[in-house]
N, C-alpha and C positions, 0 to 999 in steps of 0.2 A: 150087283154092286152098281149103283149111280156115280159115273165117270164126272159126272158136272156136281155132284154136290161140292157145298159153299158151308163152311163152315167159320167162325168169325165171333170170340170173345172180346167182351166188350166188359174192363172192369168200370164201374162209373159210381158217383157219388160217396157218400163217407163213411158206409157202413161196406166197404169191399165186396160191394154187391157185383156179380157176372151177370151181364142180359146177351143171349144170345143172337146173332144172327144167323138163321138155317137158310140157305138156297137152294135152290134148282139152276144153275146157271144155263142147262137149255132153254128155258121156258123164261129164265127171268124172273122168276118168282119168289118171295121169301117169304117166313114167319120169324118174328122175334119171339125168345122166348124170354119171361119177366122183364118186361120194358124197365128199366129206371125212367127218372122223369126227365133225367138228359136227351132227351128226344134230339135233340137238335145231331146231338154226335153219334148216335146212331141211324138216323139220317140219311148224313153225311160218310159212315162208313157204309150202307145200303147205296148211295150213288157211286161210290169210288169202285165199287163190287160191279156194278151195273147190275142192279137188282131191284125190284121195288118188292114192299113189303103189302102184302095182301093180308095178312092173319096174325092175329098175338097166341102166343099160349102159355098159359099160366103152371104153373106147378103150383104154388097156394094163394089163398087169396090176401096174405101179409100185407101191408103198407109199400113195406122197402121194394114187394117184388110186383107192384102194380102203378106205381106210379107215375109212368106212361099211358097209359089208362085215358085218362082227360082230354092227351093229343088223339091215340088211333082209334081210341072208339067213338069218343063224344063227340071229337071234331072231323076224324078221317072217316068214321061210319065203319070200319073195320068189326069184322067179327074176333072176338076173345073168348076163349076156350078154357073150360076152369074144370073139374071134378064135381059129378052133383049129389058128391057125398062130403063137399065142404061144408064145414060150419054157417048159420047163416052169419056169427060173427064177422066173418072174414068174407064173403061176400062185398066185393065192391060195388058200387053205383055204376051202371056202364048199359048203355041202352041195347048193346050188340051182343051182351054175353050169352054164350052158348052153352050148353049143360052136357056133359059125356058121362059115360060109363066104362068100366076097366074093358080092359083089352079093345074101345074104340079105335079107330084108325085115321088120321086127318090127312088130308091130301095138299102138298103143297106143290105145287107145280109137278113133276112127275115123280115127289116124294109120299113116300106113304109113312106114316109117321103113329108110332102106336104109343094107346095111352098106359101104361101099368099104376094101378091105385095102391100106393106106400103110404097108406096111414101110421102116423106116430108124432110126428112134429107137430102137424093138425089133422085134421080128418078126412080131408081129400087130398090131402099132398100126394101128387103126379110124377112120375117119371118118363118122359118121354125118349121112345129108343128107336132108335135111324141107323141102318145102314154099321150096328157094330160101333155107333156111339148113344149114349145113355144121358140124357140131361138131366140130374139129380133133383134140382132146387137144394132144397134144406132137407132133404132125407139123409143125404150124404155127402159130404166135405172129404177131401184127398186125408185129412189126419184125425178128424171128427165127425161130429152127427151132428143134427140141427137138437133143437132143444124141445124138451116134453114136457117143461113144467107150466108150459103155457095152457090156459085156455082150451079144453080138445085135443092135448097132446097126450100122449100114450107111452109109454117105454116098453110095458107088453106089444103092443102092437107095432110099434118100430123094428124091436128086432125080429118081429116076423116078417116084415120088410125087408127087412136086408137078409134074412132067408132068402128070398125070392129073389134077390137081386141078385145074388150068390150063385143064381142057378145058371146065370148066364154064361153065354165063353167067356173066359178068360181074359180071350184079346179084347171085350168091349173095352173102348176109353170110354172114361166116366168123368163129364162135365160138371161141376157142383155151380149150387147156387151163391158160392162165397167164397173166400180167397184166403183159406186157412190150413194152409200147407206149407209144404218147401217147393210146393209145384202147384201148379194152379188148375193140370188136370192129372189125369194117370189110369194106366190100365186096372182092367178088375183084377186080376191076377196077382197084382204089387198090392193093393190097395187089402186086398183079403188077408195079407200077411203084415205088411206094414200099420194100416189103420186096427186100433185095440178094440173100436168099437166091432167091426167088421168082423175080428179073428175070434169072437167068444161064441166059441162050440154050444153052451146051452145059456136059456132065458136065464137062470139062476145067476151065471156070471156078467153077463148083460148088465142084468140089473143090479150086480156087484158094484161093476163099475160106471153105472153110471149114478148111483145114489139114491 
């Protein structure tokens, strides 16, 4: 267990998007996960931390959850870290982006931080898991799922994703990319019973309810 991990949600802009901020508070090091374009306030919550941010990481390559983008790569030179089994739709412009593969591991100060590939929402959508917490993006919401009738989105493939996510303890909290609950984060263990999407035993009823 990492004594100094930093953890730090960040709701910003108009679509109740979460960017997170992960630390190492020995080393001082951070990565945000899905920058919004509020740059400034997540920043400003990296200095209040005493943190600086060295790395972005992406869970997909959406609009909402890249937005930041323009500041830490174009202008900060910052490496961004994406799935290289995204769409090239969703592929942003970013001169630093870096390309992984499932079960990758990115090091953020004396964090070690793993990549898991949850395709369903798009096609590289990422979950990155630290430490016994889980940062979803749009895989998985505290009372929903992100949405599959987009472009590259899958419902078969989602809920084999959240198979997988399922496999985990229990106690992981699971960080979502968006703020559509009664709670903004929550254990897997609640989350497997409470969330409808989560609790459907086979693909058949998945795709019952989701349409």
């Amino acid at each position: 267990m990492i004594k100094n991990l930093y953890i730090q949600q960040l709701e910003l802009g108009s679509m109740a998007n979460f960017s997170y901020l992960v630390g190492d508070k020995s080393s001082g090091e951070a990565a945000v996960v899905d920058p919004n374009d509020d740059t400034p306030a997540i920043e400003a919550a990296a200095a209040k931390a005493g943190l600086k941010v060295i790395s972005i990481l992406l869970t997909h390559g959406h609009f909402d959850h890249t937005g930041g983008l323009k500041y830490y790569s174009n202008r900060l030179k910052l490496p961004a870290y994406l799935s290289d089994n995204e769409s090239m739709l969703y592929v942003p412009s970013c001169k630093t982006l870096q390309r992984f593969t499932d079960h990758a591991t990115i090091s953020v100060g004396n964090l070690k931080i793993e990549c898991l590939h949850t395709p369903g929402h798009t096609p590289g959508c990422t979950c990155y898991l630290l430490e016994g917490n889980l940062f979803t993006g749009d895989t998985l919401f505290v009372e929903a799922i992100g949405r599959t009738d987009l472009p590259g989105g899958s419902a078969p493939a989602l809920f084999q994703s959240l198979q997988k996510i399922k496999q985990l303890p229990g106690d992981t909290m699971v960080w979502p990319g968006h703020n559509y609950g009664d709670t903004t984060c929550g254990r897997l263990q609640i989350l497997k019973t409470e969330n409808p999407y989560l609790a459907c035993a086979t693909e058949k009823d998945f795709l019952d309810l989701t349409g």
